[in-house]
C-alpha positions as CSV (number, residue, x, y, z in Angstrom):
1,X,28.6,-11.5,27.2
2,X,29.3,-11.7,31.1
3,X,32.2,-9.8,32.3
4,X,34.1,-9.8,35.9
5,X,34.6,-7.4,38.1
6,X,37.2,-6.4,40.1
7,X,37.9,-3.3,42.5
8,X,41.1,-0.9,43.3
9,X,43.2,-2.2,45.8
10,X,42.2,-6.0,45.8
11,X,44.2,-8.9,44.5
12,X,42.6,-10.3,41.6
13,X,42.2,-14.3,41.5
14,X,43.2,-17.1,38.9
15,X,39.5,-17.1,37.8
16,X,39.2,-13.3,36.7
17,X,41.5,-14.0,33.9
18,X,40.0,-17.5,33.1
19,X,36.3,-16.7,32.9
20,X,36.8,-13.6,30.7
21,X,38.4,-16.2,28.2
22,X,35.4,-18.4,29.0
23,X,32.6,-15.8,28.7
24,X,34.6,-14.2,25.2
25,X,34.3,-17.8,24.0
26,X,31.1,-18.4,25.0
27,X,29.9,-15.3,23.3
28,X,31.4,-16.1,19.9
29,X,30.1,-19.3,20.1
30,X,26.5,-17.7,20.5
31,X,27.1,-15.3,17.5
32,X,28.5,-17.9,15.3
33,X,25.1,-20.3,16.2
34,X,23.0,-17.3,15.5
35,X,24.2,-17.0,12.2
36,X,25.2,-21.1,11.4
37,X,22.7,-22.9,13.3
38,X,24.4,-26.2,15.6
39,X,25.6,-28.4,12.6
40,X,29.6,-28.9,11.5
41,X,30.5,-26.8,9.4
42,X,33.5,-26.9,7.1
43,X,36.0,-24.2,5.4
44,X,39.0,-24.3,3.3
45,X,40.8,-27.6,4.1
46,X,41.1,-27.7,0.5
47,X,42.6,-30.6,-0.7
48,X,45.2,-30.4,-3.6
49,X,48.2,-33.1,-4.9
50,X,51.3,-31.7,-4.5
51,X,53.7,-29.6,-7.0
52,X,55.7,-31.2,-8.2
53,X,53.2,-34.3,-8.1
54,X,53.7,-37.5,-6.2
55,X,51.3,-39.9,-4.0
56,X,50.9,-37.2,-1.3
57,X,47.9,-34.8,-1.3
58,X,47.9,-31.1,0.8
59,X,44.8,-29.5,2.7
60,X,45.3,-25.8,3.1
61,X,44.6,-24.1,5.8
62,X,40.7,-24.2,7.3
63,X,38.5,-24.7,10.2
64,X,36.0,-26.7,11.2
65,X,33.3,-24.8,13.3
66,X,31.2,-28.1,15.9
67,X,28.8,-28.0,18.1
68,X,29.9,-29.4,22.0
69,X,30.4,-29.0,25.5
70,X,31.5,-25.3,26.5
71,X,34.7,-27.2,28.4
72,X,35.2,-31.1,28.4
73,X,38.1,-30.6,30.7
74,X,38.7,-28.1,33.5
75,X,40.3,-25.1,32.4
76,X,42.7,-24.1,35.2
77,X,40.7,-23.4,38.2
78,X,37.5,-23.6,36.6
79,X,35.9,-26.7,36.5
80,X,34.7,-28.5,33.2
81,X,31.2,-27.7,32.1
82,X,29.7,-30.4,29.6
83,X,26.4,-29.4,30.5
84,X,26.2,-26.5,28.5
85,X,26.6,-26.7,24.2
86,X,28.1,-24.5,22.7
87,X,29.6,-24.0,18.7
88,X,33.2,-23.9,18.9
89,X,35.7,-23.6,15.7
90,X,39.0,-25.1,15.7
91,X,41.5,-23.6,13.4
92,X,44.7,-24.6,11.2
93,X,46.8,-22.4,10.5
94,X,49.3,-24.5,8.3
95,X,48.8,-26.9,5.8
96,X,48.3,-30.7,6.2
97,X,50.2,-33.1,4.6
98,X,49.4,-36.7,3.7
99,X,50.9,-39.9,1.8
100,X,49.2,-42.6,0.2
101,X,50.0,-45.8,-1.2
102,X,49.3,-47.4,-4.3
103,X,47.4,-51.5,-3.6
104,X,50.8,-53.5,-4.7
105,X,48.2,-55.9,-6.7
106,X,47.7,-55.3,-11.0
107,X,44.1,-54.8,-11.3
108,X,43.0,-53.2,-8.5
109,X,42.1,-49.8,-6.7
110,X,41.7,-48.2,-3.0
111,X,40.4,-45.6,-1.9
112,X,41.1,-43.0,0.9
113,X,38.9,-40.9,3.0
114,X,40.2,-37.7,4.6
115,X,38.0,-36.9,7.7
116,X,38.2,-34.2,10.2
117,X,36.8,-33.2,13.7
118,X,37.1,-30.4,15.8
119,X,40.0,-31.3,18.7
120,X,40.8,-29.1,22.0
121,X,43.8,-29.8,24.1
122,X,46.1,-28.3,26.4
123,X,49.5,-27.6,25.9
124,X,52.4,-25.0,26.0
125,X,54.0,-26.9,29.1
126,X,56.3,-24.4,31.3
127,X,57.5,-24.9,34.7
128,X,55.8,-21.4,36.1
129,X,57.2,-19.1,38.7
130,X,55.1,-19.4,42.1
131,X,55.1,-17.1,45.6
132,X,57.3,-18.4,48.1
133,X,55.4,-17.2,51.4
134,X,58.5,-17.8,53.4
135,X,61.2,-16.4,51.0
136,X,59.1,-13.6,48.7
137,X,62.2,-12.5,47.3
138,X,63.3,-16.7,45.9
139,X,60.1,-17.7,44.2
140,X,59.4,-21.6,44.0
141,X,60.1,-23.4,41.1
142,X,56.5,-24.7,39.7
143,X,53.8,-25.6,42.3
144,X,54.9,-26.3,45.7
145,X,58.4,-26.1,44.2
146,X,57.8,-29.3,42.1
147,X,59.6,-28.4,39.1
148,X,56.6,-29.6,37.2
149,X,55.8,-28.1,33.9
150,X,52.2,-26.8,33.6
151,X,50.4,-26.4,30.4
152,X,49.6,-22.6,29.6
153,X,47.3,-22.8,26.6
154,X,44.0,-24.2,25.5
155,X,44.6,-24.8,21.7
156,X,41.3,-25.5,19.4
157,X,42.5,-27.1,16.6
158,X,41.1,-29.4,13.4
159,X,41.9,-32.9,13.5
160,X,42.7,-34.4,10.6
161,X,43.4,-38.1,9.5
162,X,44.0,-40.2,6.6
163,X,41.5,-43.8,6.6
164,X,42.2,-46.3,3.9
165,X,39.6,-48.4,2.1
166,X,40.1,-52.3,1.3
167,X,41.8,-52.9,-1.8
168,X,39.7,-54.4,-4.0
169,X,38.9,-54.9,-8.4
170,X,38.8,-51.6,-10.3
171,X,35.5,-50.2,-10.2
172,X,34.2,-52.0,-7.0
173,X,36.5,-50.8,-4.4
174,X,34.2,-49.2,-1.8
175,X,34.9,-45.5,0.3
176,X,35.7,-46.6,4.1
177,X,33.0,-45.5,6.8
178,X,32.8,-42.2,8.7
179,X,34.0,-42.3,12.1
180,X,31.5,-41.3,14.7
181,X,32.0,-37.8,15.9
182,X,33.8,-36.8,12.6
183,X,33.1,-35.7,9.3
184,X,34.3,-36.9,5.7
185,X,36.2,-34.0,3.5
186,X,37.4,-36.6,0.5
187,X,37.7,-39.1,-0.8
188,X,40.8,-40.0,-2.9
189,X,41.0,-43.2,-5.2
190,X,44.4,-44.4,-6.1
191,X,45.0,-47.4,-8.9
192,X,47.9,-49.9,-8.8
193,X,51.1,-48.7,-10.4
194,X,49.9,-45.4,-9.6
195,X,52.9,-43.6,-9.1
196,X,51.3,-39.3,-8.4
197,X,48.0,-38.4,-7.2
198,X,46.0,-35.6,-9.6
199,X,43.1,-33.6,-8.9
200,X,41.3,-35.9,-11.0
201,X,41.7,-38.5,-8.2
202,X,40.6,-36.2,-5.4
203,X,36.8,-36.1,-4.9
204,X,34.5,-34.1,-2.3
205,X,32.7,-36.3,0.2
206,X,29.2,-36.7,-0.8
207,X,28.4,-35.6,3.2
208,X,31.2,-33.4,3.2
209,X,30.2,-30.1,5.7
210,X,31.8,-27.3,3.5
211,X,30.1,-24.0,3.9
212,X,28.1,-23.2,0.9
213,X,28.0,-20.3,1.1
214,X,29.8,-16.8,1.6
215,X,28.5,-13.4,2.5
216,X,28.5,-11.2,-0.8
217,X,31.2,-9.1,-1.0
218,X,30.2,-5.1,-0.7
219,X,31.8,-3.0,-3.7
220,X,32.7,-0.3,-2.9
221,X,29.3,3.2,-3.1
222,X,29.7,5.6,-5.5
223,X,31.3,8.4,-4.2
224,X,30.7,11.1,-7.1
225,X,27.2,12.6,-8.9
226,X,28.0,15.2,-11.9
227,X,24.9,16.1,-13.9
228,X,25.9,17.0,-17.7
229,X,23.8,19.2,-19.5
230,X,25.2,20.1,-22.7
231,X,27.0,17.7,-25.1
232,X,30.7,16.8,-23.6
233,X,33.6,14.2,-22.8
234,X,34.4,12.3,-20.0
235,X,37.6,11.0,-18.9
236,X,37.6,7.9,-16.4
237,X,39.2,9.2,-13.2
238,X,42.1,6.8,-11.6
239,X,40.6,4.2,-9.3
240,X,37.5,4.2,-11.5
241,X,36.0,1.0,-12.8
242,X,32.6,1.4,-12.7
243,X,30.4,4.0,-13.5
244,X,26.7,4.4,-13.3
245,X,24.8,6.4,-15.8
246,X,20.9,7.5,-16.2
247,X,20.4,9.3,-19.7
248,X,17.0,11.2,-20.3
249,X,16.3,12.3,-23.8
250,X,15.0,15.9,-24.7
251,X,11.5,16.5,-24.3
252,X,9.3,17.7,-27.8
253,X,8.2,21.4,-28.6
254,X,4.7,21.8,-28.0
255,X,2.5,22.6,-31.1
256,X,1.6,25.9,-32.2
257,X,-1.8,28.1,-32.9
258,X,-3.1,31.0,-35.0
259,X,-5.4,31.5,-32.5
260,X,-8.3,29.7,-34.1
261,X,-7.4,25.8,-32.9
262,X,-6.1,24.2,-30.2
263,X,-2.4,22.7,-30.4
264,X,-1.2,19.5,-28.9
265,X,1.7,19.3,-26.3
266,X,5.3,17.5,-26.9
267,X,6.4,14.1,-25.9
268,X,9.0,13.6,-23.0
269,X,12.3,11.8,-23.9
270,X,13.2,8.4,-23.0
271,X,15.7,7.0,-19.9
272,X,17.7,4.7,-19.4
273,X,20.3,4.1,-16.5
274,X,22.5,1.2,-15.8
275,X,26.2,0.7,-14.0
276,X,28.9,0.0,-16.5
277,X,32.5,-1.5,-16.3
278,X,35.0,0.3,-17.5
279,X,38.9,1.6,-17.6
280,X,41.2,4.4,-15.9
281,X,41.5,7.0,-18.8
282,X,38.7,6.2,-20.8
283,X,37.7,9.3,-22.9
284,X,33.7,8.6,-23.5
285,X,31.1,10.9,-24.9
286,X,28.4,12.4,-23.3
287,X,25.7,13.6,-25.8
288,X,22.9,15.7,-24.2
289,X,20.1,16.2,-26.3
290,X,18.0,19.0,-26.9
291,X,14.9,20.2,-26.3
292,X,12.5,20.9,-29.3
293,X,11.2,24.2,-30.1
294,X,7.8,24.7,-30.0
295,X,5.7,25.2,-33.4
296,X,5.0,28.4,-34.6
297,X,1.5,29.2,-35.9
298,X,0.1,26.5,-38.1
299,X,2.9,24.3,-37.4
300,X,3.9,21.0,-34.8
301,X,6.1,21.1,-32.6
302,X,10.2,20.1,-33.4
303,X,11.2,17.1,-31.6
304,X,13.8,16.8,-29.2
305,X,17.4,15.1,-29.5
306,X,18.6,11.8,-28.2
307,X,21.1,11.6,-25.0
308,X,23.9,9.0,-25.2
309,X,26.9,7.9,-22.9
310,X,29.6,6.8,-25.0
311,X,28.3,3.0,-26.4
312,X,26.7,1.6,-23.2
313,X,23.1,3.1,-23.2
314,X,21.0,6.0,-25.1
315,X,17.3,7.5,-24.8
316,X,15.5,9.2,-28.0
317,X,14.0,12.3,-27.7
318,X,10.1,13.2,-27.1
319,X,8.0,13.9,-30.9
320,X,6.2,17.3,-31.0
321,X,2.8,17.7,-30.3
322,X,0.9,18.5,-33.4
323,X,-1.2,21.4,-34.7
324,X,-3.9,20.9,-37.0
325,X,-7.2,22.1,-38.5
326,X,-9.2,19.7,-37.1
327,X,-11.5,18.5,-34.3
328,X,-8.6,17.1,-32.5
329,X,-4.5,17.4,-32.3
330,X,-2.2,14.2,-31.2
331,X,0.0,14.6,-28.2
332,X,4.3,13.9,-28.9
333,X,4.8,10.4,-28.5
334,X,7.7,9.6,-25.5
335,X,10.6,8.9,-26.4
336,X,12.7,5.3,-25.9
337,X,15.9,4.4,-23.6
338,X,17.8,1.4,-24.5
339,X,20.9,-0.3,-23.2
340,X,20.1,0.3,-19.5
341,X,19.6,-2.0,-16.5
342,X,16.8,0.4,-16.5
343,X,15.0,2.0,-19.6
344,X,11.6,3.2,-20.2
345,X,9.7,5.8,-22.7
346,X,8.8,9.3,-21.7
347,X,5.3,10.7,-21.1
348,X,3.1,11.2,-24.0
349,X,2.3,14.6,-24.6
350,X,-1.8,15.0,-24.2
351,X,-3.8,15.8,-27.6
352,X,-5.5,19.0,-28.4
353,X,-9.3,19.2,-28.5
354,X,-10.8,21.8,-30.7
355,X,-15.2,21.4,-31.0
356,X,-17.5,23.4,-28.6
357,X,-14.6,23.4,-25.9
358,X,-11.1,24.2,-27.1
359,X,-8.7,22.7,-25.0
360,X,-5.0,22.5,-25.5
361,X,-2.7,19.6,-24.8
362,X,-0.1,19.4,-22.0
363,X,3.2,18.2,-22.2
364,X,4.7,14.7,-21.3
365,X,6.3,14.1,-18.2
366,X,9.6,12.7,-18.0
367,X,11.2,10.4,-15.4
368,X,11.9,13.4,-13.7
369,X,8.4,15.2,-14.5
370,X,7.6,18.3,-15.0
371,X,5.5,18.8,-18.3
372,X,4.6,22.0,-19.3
373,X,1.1,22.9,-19.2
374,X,-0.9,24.2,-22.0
375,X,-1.4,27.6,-21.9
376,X,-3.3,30.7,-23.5
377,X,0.1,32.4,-23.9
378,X,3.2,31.7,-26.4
379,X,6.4,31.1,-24.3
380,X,8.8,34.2,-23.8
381,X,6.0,36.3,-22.2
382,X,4.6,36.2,-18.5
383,X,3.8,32.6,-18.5
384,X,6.3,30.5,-18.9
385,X,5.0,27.4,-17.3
386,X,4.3,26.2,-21.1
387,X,7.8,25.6,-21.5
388,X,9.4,21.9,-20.2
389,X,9.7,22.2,-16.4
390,X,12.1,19.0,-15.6
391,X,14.7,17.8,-18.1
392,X,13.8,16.0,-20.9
393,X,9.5,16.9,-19.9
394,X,8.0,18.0,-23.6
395,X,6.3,21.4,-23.9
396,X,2.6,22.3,-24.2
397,X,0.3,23.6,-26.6
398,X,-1.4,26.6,-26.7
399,X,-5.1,27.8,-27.8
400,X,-7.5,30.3,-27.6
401,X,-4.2,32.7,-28.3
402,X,-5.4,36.0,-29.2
403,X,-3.5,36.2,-32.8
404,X,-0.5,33.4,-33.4
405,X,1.2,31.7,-31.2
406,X,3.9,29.6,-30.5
407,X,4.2,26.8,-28.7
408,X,6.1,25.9,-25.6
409,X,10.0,24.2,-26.1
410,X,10.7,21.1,-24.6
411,X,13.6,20.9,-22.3
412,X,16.7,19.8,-22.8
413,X,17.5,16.0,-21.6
414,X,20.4,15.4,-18.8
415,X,23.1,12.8,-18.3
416,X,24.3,11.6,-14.4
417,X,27.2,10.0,-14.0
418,X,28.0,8.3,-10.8
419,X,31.9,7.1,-10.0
């Protein structure tokens, strides 16, 4: 946007203060094109009867944003410019009344077209104050000492006006023509005998300009995280009306081994997460479930509870992975998540191998990861990495245990809740 510039001590001029209003304008008007492009554009204005009803219909408030010269008149000392295009939006500010008539002959219809255009004039007339060179102290009375009123303000305004249509047999009356230079809003059809107008009546132009569209309007982030790891309520703070939630299900035990065969490792629990509307005071339940424990020799792993937030969404938990005297062991399946704008299963624990190679079976990941590995040693000694390592990740199996051992526990799930 250009801006003037003026220095200490020197008199500023008429134009300073007029081309700052100009450039401001001319800025806007840039902005505005960037955004709308160069055709009219149309919004509120909306047209309703009146309350109570009677042959007269009201537009609200609106503007009408139209591409034209940057100044079709000179604006004080600067000249007009109609060279340059610019988009320029006139504004009212007030509502815009208008009466119709009803065609005085039985049978027969009219209708009315409400058009608008965007309309700049000058007014505010005041008989200014100006320097008297020869008497400083008894300034002159307008210019040259006149008297004459000068206008002080460029209004931009929407022009609105009322057109009728030739009377004419119910159901071929025809919608009078757009004016050049202006744009039709409505048309309004009113029958003989016709004594109120209702919304019925009042019809959008087919080539009306309104603006079809609005920038979304940004609700307000979430300001709040709390993770819940054991089973709970929650009361809806004031000011709360949504909430969003993610719910991950505990992950499975990992299966066991008597040190002969190889043991599979637990399933992860499900996850769901979703935002939820809800009410001040609410008391919902949080349910956090839990992880399995893993088998003991000769014997699966348990599997691991569901998570819940009150009604709006749930994830089961992970299976245990399985132990068996066999060539192979299954992996926990995942578990589910349901009622999210989000849900998904939990990693599958990985199956135990037992032939030449005895390999046990990992544990699933969950949405957060973090399976635990399978290992030669039972959880609770030095190596603890069998157990679940993220919540709701299942536990691994272990093998090639010298004597029993039990498998690692899946970890317990987790409810967020954003607010």
């Amino acid at each position: 946007m250009d801006r003037q510039i003026v220095y200490p001590a020197s008199i500023p001029l008429d134009t300073d203060f007029l081309s700052q209003n100009r450039s401001a304008m001319v800025a806007l008007g840039a902005l505005a094109q960037a955004v709308l492009g160069t055709t009219t554009i149309v919004d509120g204005l909306a047209c309703q009867p009146t309350s109570p009803a009677s042959l007269s219909v009201t537009l609200s408030a609106g503007s009408v944003t139209q591409f034209g010269p940057v100044d079709a008149l000179a604006f004080g000392s600067l000249a007009a410019d109609t060279a340059d295009q610019i988009l320029k939006m006139g504004i009212n500010l007030s509502p815009t009344t208008f009466t119709l008539s009803a065609p005085p002959t039985p049978g027969e219809s009219v209708i009315y077209l409400i058009e608008a255009t965007f309309a700049e004039t000058d007014a505010t007339a005041v008989v200014l104050p100006y320097v008297n060179a020869a008497n400083p102290a008894q300034p002159y009375s307008g210019p040259n000492n006149s008297g004459v009123a000068q206008n002080t303000r460029r209004i931009e305004r929407v022009q609105l006006q009322l057109k009728a249509g030739a009377a004419a047999n119910t159901g071929t009356e025809t919608a009078p023509a757009i004016d050049t230079g202006w744009s039709g809003l409505y048309l309004i059809t009113v029958n003989n005998g016709q004594s109120a107008v209702v919304a019925a009546n009042i019809a959008a132009h087919p080539a009306s300009p309104f603006l079809n569209f609005k920038l979304p309007i940004l609700t307000p982030g979430f300001s709040r995280r709390v993770a819940y790891a054991e089973t709970t309520s929650f009361t809806v703070p004031l000011g709360v009306s949504l909430i969003r939630a993610t719910v991950i299900g505990g992950g499975g035990g990992g299966g066991g081994s008597d040190g002969t065969y190889a043991a599979a490792g637990g399933g992860a629990g499900g996850f769901a997460s979703g935002t939820f509307a809800t009410t001040p005071g609410n008391v919902l339940a949080i349910t956090v479930g839990a992880g399995g424990l893993g088998g003991a020799a000769d014997a699966s792993g348990a599997p691991g509870g569901a998570s819940m937030f009150a009604g709006f969404c749930s994830a089961s938990g992970g299976t245990g992975g399985q132990y068996m005297t066999g060539q192979s062991t299954f992996g926990g399946a995942g578990g589910q998540g349901s009622g999210g704008e989000l849900s998904g299963f939990g990693g599958c624990g990985s199956d135990g191998q037992n032939g030449t190679t005895v390999i046990g079976g990992n544990g699933g990941a969950s949405m957060m990861g973090g399976g635990g590995r399978a290992s030669t040693a039972t959880s609770g000694t030095a190596n603890r990495s069998i157990n679940g390592q993220a919540p709701g990740s299942g536990g691994g199996g272990v093998y090639n245990s010298t004597g029993s051992a039990t498998g690692g526990s899946g970890s317990a799930g987790l409810v967020v809740l954003e607010y």
